[in-house]
Every structure is written in structure tokens, then in C-alpha cells.
C-alpha positions in Angstrom: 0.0 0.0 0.0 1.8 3.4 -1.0 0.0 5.8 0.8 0.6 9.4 0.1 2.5 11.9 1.8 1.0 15.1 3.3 2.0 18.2 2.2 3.7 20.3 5.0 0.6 23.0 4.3 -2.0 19.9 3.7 -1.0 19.3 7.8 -0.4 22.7 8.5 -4.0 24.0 7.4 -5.9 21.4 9.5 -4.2 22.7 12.6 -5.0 25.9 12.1 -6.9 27.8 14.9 -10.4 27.1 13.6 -11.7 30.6 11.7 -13.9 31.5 9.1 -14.1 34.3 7.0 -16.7 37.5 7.3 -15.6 40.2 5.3 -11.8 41.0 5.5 -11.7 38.7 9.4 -11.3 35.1 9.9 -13.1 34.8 13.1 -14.4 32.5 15.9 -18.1 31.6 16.0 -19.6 34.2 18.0 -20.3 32.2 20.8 -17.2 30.0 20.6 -18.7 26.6 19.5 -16.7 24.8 17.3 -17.8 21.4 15.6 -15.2 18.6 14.9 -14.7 16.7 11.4 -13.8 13.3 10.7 -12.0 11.0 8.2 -14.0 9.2 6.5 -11.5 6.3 6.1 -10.6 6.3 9.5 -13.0 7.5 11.7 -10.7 9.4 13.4 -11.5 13.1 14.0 -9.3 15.2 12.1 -9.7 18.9 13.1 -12.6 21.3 14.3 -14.1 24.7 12.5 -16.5 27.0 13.7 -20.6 26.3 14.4 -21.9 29.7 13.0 -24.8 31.2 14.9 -27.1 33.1 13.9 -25.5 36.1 14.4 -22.6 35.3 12.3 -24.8 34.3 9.8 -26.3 37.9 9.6 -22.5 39.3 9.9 -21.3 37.8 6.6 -24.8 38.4 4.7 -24.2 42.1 5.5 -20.5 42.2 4.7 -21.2 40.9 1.5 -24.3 43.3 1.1 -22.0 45.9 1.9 -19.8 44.5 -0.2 -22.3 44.6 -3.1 -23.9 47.8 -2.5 -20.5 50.0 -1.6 -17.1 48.9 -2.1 -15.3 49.5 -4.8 -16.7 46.0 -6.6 -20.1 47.1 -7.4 -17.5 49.2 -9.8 -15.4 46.7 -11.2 -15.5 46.5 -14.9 -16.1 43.5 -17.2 -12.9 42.6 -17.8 -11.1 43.1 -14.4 -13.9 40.7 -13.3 -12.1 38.3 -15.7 -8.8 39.0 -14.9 -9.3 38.6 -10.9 -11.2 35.2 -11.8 -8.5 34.0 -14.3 -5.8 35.0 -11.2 -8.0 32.7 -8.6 -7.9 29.9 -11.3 -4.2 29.9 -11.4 -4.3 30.5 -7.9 -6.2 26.9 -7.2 -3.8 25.0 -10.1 -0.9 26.4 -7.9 -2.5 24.5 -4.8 -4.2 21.8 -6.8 -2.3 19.1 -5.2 -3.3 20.7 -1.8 -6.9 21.1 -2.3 -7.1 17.7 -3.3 -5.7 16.6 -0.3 -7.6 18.2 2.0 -11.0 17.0 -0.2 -9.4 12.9 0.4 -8.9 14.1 3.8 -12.3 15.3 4.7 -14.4 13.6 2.2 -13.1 10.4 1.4 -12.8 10.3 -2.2 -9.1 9.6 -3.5 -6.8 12.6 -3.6 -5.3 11.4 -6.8 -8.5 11.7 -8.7 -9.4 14.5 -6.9 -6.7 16.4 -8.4 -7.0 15.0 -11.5 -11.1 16.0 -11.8 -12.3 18.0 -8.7 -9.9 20.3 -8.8 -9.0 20.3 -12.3 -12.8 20.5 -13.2 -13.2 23.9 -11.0 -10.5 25.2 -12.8 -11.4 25.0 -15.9 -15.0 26.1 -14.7 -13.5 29.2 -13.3 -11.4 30.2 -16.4 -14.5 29.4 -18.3 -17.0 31.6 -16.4 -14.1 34.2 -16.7 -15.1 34.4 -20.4 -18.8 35.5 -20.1 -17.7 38.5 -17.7 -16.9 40.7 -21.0 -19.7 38.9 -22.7 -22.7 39.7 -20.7 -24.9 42.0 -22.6 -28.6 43.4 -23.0 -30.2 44.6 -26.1 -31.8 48.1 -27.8 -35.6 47.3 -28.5 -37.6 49.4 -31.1 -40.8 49.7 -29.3 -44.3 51.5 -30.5 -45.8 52.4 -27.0 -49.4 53.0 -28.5 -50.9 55.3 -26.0 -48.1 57.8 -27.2 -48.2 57.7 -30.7 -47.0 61.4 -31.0 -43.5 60.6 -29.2 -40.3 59.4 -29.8 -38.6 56.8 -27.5 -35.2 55.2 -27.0 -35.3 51.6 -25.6 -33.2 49.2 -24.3 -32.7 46.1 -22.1 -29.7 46.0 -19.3 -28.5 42.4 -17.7 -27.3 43.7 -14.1 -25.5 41.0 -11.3 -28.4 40.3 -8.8 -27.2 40.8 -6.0 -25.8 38.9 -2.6 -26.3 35.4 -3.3 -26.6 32.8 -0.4 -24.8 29.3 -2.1 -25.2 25.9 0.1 -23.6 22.8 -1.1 -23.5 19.1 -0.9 -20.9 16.8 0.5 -20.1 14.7 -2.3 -18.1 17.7 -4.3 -17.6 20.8 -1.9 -14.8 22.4 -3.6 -16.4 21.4 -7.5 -20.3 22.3 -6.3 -18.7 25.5 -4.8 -17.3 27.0 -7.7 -19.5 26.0 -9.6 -22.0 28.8 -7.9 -18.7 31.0 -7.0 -18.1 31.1 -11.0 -20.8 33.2 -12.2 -21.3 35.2 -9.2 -18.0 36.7 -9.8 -18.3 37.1 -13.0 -21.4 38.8 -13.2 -20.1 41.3 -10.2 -22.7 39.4 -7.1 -20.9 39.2 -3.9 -21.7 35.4 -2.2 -21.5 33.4 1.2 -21.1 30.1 1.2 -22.4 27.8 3.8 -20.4 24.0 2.8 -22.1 21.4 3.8 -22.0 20.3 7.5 -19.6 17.8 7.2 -16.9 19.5 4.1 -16.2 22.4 5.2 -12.1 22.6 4.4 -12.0 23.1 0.8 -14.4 26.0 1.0 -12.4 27.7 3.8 -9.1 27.1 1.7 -11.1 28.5 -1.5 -11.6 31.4 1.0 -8.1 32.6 1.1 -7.4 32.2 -2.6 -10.0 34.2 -3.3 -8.2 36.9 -0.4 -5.5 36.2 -2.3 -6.3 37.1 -6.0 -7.4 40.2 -4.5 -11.0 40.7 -4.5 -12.4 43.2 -1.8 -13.3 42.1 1.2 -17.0 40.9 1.8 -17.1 39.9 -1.8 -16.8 36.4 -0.5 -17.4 35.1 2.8 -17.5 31.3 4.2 -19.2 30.5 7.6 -19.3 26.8 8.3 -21.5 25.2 10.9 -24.7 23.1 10.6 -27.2 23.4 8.2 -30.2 23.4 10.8 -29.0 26.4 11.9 -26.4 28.2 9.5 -28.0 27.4 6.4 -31.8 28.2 7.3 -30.4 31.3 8.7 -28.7 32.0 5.0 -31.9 30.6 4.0 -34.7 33.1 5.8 -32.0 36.1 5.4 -33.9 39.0 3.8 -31.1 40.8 2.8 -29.8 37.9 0.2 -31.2 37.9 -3.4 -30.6 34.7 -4.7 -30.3 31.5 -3.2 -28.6 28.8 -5.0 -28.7 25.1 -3.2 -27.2 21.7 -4.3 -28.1 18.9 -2.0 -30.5 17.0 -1.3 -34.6 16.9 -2.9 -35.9 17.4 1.0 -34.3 20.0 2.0 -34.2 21.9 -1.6 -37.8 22.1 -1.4 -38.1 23.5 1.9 -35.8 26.2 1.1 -37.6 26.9 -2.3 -40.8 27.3 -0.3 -38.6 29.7 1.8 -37.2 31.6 -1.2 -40.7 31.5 -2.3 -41.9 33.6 0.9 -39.2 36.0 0.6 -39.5 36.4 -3.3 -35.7 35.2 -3.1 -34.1 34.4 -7.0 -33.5 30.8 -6.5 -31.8 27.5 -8.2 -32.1 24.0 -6.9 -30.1 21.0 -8.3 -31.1 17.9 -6.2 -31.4 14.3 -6.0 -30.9 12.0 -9.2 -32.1 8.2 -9.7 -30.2 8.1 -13.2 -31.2 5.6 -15.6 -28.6 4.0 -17.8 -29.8 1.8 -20.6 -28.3 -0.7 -22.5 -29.4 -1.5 -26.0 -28.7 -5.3 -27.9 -26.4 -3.7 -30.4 -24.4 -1.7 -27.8 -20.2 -2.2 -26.9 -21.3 -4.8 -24.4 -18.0 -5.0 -22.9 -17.9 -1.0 -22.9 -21.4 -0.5 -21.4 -20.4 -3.0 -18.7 -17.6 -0.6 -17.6 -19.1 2.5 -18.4 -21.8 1.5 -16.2 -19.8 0.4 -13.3 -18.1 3.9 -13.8 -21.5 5.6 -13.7 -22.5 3.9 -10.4 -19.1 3.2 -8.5 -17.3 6.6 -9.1 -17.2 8.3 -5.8 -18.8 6.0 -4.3 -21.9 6.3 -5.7 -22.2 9.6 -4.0 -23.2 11.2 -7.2 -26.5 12.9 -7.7 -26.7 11.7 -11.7 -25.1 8.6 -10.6 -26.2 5.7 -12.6 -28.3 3.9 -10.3 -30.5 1.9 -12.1 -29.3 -0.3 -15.0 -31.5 -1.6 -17.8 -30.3 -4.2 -20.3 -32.3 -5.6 -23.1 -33.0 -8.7 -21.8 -30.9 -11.4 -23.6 -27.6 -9.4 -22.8 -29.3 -8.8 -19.2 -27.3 -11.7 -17.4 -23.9 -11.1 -19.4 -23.7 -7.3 -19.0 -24.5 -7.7 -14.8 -22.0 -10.4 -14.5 -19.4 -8.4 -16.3 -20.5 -5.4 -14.0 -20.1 -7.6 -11.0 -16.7 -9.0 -11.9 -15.8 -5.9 -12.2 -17.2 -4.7 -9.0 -15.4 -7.6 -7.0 -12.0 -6.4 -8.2 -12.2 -3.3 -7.0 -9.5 -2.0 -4.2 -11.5 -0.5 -1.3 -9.2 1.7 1.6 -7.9 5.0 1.5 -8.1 7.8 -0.4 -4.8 8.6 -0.2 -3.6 5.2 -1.1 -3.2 5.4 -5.4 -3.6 2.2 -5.9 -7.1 2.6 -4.0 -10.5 2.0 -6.5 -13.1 3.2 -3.8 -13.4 4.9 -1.0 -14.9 4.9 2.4 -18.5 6.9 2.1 -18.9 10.4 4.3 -19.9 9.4 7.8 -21.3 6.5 9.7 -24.9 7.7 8.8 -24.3 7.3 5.0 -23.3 4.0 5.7 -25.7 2.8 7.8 -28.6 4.7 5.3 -26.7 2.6 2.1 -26.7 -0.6 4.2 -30.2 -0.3 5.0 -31.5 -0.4 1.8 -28.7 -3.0 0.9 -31.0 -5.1 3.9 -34.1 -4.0 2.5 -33.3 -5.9 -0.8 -32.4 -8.9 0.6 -35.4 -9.2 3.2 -37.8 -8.2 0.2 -36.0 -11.6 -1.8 -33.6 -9.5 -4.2 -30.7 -11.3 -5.8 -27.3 -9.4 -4.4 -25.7 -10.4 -7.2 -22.1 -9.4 -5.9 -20.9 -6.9 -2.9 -23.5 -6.4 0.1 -21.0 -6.4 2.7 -19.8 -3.1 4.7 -16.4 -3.1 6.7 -14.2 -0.5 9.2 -12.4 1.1 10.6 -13.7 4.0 8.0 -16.7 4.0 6.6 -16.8 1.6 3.8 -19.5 -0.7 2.0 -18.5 -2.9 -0.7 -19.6 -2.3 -4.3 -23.1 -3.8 -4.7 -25.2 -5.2 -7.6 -28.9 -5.8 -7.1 -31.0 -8.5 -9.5 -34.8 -9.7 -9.3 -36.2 -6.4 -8.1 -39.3 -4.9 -9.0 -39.6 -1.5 -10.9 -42.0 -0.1 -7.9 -39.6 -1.3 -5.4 -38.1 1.3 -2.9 -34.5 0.7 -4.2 -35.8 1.4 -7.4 -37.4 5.1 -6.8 -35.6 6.2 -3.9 -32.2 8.0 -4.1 -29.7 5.2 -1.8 -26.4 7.6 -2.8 -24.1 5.0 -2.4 -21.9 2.0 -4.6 -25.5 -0.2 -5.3 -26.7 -0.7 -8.7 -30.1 -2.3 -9.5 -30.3 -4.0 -12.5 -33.6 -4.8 -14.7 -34.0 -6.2 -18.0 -36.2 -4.8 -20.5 -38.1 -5.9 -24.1 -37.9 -3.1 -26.4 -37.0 0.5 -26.6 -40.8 1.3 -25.5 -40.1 -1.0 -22.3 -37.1 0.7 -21.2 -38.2 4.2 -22.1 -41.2 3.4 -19.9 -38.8 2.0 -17.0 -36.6 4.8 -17.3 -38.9 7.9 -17.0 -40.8 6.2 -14.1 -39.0 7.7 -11.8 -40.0 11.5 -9.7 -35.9 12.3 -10.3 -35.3 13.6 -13.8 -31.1 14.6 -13.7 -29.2 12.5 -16.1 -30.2 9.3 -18.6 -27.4 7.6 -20.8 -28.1 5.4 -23.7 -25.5 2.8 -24.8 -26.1 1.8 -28.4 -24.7 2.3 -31.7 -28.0 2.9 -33.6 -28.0 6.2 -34.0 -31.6 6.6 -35.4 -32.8 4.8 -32.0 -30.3 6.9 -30.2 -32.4 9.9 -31.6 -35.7 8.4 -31.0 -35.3 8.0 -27.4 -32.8 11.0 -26.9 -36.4 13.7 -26.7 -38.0 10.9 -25.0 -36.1 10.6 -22.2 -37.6 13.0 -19.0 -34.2 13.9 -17.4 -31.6 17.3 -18.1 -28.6 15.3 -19.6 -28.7 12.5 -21.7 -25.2 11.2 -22.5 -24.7 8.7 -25.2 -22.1 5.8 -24.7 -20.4 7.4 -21.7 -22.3 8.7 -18.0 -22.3 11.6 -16.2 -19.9 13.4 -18.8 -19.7 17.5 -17.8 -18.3 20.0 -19.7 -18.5 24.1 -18.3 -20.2 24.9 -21.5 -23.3 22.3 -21.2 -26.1 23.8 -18.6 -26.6 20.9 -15.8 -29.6 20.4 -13.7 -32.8 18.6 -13.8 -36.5 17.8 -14.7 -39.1 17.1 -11.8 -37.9 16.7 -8.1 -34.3 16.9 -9.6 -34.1 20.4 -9.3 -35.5 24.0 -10.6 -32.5 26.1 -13.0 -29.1 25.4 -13.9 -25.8 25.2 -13.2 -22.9 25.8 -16.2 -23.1 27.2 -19.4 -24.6 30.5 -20.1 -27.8 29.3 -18.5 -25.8 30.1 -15.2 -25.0 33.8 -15.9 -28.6 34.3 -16.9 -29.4 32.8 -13.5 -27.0 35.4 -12.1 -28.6 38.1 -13.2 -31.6 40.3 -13.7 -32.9 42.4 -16.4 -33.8 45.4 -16.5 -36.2 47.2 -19.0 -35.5 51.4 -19.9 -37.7 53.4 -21.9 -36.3 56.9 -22.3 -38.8 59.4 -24.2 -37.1 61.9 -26.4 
């Protein structure tokens, strides 16, 4: 086992006095509470930060109102809002092997492909959303005005930042999910604070200083960690915040849309996933084999367009889920920071005793575990898991388990597995594996879900919008879709 070596300032930033930042400070929780984090792989608490009250809460939503309203960034033109987003990018690639440590560290996930996709992904996010900040534009409109037919008028529509956006992410990719909202709110000229998710709060703190670091004003961005019972629904109910933009799971995303709702807050959601992957007779069988193990058992399965239900035309059915389970059973499970490493643990005891439930529920309801079904310590681990002989209505079916288990169906015809595969309340991400293309395209408009990939899964690219039909979410992230989601317009009419 070659595990890797911590950087001096991997070690160095986890036993740091435990601050967060509000405007230009990196303070204590106002009461002093501090909450501790774990390795997922060991168990072992590995540092503390700061349980934001209330009070802090309302702090960094003002500093970055302030921020928004008065410093010298609600002056900031186009392109030294591409500049300062270009110098955090190079900024991140200078600590990428650092970030991704601390992401293995706290999360789980391996630190080698952490580097390789987290961290690189972000980049490239942030250098693309550096683009749109000198492309962001509104439009002259000839207009008639009728109950003035005797004047002249000049028209035109402005695209203006929105404001002080409240961002909440997920576990599964804190540093990714984060700037993925940080992108476009600096490019369009919004200030933000981040509230990272209860349990993955270091990348987010570290992202915190870069962004000190590249040079942006204080308040612009602020990071206050603590729970999200109390933190986030604080961020949440804030009157003062514009926009609210949440990644996580479909529970809570609907209870802070109803909140945003009350408040007339802007707000996206991307949320839970139940991704179907179907495999057509004259697909690569041996490539949809591994591109579905890929979809289910990268990161653990803790992927919201994770491929979590497999459907295979039914003579290929048995071949395609014993290749998928051979494939399962080789897999390396331990450390993160071990490259040789396939899996990791999942995030916390809870995840692993939710996965193992339904893992339970299976076999107490006469499923077929056709290979894994076995969780192990210290860490937090559960075996990659394939499920057989389970019926479409069943609970591991329709619910979200966010963990390494695939269920596997068999289907007729393309009418069968279109059927299978849109019934379903999730609607995030759907790939196809076949080389048919006029079936491809039949199916492609069919499909209910905001990504369809074709011969590969869960395939991202900065320039294609992501998010998702039914409870999968409201908006999206990426793309150009994200700066509109950024913004507001703004109709003038100016009579001559």
C-alpha cells in the first residue's frame, strides 16, 4: 500500500486555529462553538471549525451586502472581473495538489482523482465563467408604445449582477459544487456566502483565502461553516440575500424553495438523481459494462446523476451484470490517499448505515445481491453492490440510496425501457449505450431527465447547462444558463 504523503501545508491548514471568513476577518463563531470533522476512512476526528450562529450568519450576509452595495466592486468593470477570476484559477492549479488533499482528507474520495477531476474540473469552470464576464450584454428594442403615438422613444434592455447570493452545497463535491455557484457570481459582479455542507467544510475555507489572495475586496466572498439546521436556514430566511442557490439533497431543496418563495428570493435547486442507464442489444457490451460500473461506483456512488439503475435488453441482461459484477469484485477499497485505491470509504457513519439499509431492505424483500452487500471498518466503507430480481415499484428502485448499489432490470424493447426509465420523480441524467444512432435519436427527446449522455455517463463540460426535470431540481448550473441565473434584467424606456 503506498499511501501518500501530506503536504507540510495539507497538515499545516488542519491545525490551524479554527476561523472563518466575514468580510476582510477570519473569526471565531460568536459564541465560541466549534464542531469537529472526521476521516472518513478512518473514523478518526481530524480537526474542528466554527458552528456559525445566527449572528454570524447575519454578519457575513451584510458584509457581503456591503460589499455589493459600496465597495469598490459594485465598480469593477467586465474585464477586471475576468482578470481577478483567471488570477484565482491559477491561484487553485498552484495549490491543486493541496486542495485535493484536503477534499481525500475530509471527504473520502481519492486525492489522486481528486486532483485529476475536482480540482481540475473547477479550474477550468472558473477560467471558463471568466469568459462570459466581458460577454454579458442586453439589447436596444424598437418599441411602438401606442398610447403615445405622437413621441419618440429610446429603448433598451440591461443584464445587471443580482445581487448577494446565499450558495449551500452538498458533501459529495464541496470544492467542485462551490465554484460552480462562485463562477458566475463573480463574473457577473454578485458578492456570495457560502455555507459547505455540515460535514466538508475545508476546501471551502481554503477557497476562502485564494480568493483573499487574488485580490478581491473584502466581503465579496465570505465562508461561515457550521450546521445546516441552523447556519443554512439562517442563510436561508435572510432577507437581505437575493438569490439563493442550493445543491443537495430533494428534501431540503424544497423546503428552502418554499422559503425563497416567501421572501421572493431568486432561487436555483439541483437535487437528488435516480439516473437511468440503458443498454441497448447492439451496444459495446463490454464498454457498457464498464461505463456502467463507472456511472454507479465513481465516488462512491455519492453522485447525484449517478447511474443507479441499469436496464439491459433482456438477452444481454445476465452477461452485462456479470461483467458489471466482476468488475465490481475487483475493485480496491481503503484510503483515499492510497493510489492504488479504486473506492473509498463513504462520508460518515450515517451514509453508511442509510446505504446498508436499503442494501437489507433488498435482501429481506427476496432481491438477488448479485455481488458486494457487505460493509467493513475502521472507515466507513460498504463494498460495491449489484442488485437482480427487483421490481420497478420497489423502494430501491425510486428512492435516491447515494451509495456503490446498482439495480439491474432487463427490458423488451425500446418502448419497455423508455417506460422503466422515465418512471422515476428524479429527472437529472439518462445515458443510452447503443450504436443505432436513429434509436439513439428516438429515445434522446423521450427521455424526461436534463442530460442525456450517449455511450459514456455523467460526462460534464463548463459549457453544457446541468440540472434537472421534476424533483431533480429547478434552474441550472454551467453554461450561459448560469450567468442568466446570475442576473436580472432590466427594462428602460427613455422618451425623447
Amino acid at each position: 500500500m503506498a499511501i501518500a504523503t501530506l503536504l507540510p501545508a495539507t497538515t499545516a491548514f488542519i491545525q490551524r486555529a479554527p476561523r472563518m471568513l466575514i468580510g476582510a476577518e477570519w473569526v471565531e463563531a460568536a459564541d465560541g462553538q466549534t464542531m469537529p470533522l472526521h476521516n472518513p476512512a478512518t473514523g478518526e476526528q481530524l480537526c474542528v471549525v466554527p458552528r456559525a450562529t445566527v449572528e454570524d450568519v447575519d454578519r457575513a450576509v451584510l458584509a457581503a451586502r456591503q460589499a455589493f452595495d459600496d465597495s469598490p466592486w459594485s465598480r469593477t468593470r467586465p474585464r477586471e472581473r475576468q482578470n481577478l477570476l483567471w488570477k484565482l484559477a491559477d491561484l487553485m492549479q498552484r495549490d491543486a495538489e493541496l486542495l485535493a488533499q484536503l477534499e481525500c482528507l475530509n471527504n473520502g474520495k481519492s486525492a489522486a482523482v481528486a486532483q485529476a477531476m475536482d480540482v481540475q474540473l473547477a479550474i477550468d469552470f472558473l477560467r471558463y465563467m471568466a469568459g462570459w464576464a466581458t460577454k454579458i450584454e442586453g439589447s436596444s428594442v424598437e418599441v411602438s408604445v401606442p398610447l403615445m403615438p405622437d413621441q419618440q422613444f429610446h429603448s433598451f434592455i440591461r443584464r445587471e449582477a443580482v445581487g448577494v447570493v446565499g450558495a449551500i452545497v452538498a458533501w459529495n463535491f464541496p470544492l467542485l459544487l462551490a465554484c460552480w455557484k462562485l463562477g458566475p457570481a463573480l463574473a457577473t459582479g454578485c458578492t456570495m456566502v457560502l455555507k459547505p455542507a455540515d460535514e466538508t467544510p475545508l476546501t471551502a475555507l481554503k477557497l476562502a483565502e485564494l480568493v483573499q489572495e487574488a485580490g478581491y475586496p473584502d466581503g465579496v466572498f465570505n465562508v461561515v461553516t457550521g450546521t445546516g439546521i441552523t447556519a443554512g436556514a439562517a442563510l436561508t430566511h435572510n432577507p437581505r440575500v437575493d438569490k439563493l442557490t442550493f445543491t443537495g439533497s430533494t428534501a431540503v431543496g424544497k423546503e428552502i424553495g418554499k422559503i425563497a418563495m416567501d421572501n421572493m428570493t431568486r432561487v436555483t435547486l439541483e437535487l437528488g438523481g435516480k439516473s437511468p442507464t440503458i443498454v441497448m442489444a447492439d451496444a459495446d457490451l463490454g464498454s457498457a459494462a464498464a461505463g456502467a460500473a463507472s456511472a454507479i461506483f465513481f465516488n462512491q456512488g455519492q453522485v447525484c446523476c449517478a447511474g443507479s439503475r441499469l436496464y439491459v435488453q433482456r438477452k444481454h441482461f445476465d452477461n452485462v451484470v456479470a461483467d458489471i459484477a466482476g468488475i465490481a469484485n475487483a475493485m480496491k477499497l481503503g484510503s483515499g490517499l492510497d493510489a492504488s485505491v479504486d473506492m473509498g470509504p463513504l462520508i460518515s457513519a450515517r451514509q453508511q448505515e442509510r446505504v446498508w439499509r436499503y442494501i437489507e431492505m433488498g435482501r429481506d424483500s427476496g432481491a438477488t445481491l448479485a455481488c458486494g452487500g457487505e460493509r467493513f471498518g475502521p472507515g466507513y466503507f460498504v463494498k460495491p453492490t449489484v442488485i437482480v430480481d427487483v421490481d420497478q415499484q420497489h423502494s430501491l428502485v425510486q428512492e435516491e440510496i447515494f451509495g456503490p448499489v446498482l439495480v439491474a432490470i432487463p427490458f423488451d424493447d425500446e418502448a419497455d425501457a423508455l417506460r422503466m426509465a422515465n418512471d422515476s420523480p428524479y429527472g437529472l441524467g439518462a445515458s443510452i449505450w447503443s450504436n443505432d444512432l436513429a434509436a439513439v435519436h428516438r429515445m434522446i427527446p423521450r427521455i424526461k431527465s436534463g442530460s442525456v449522455w450517449v455511450n459514456c455517463h455523467s460526462a460534464l463540460d463548463p459549457a453544457l447547462p446541468f440540472g434537472g426535470y421534476k424533483m431533480s431540481g429547478v434552474g441550472r448550473e454551467m453554461g450561459y444558463a448560469a450567468i442568466e441565473h446570475y442576473t436580472e434584467l432590466k427594462s428602460v424606456l427613455i422618451k425623447l
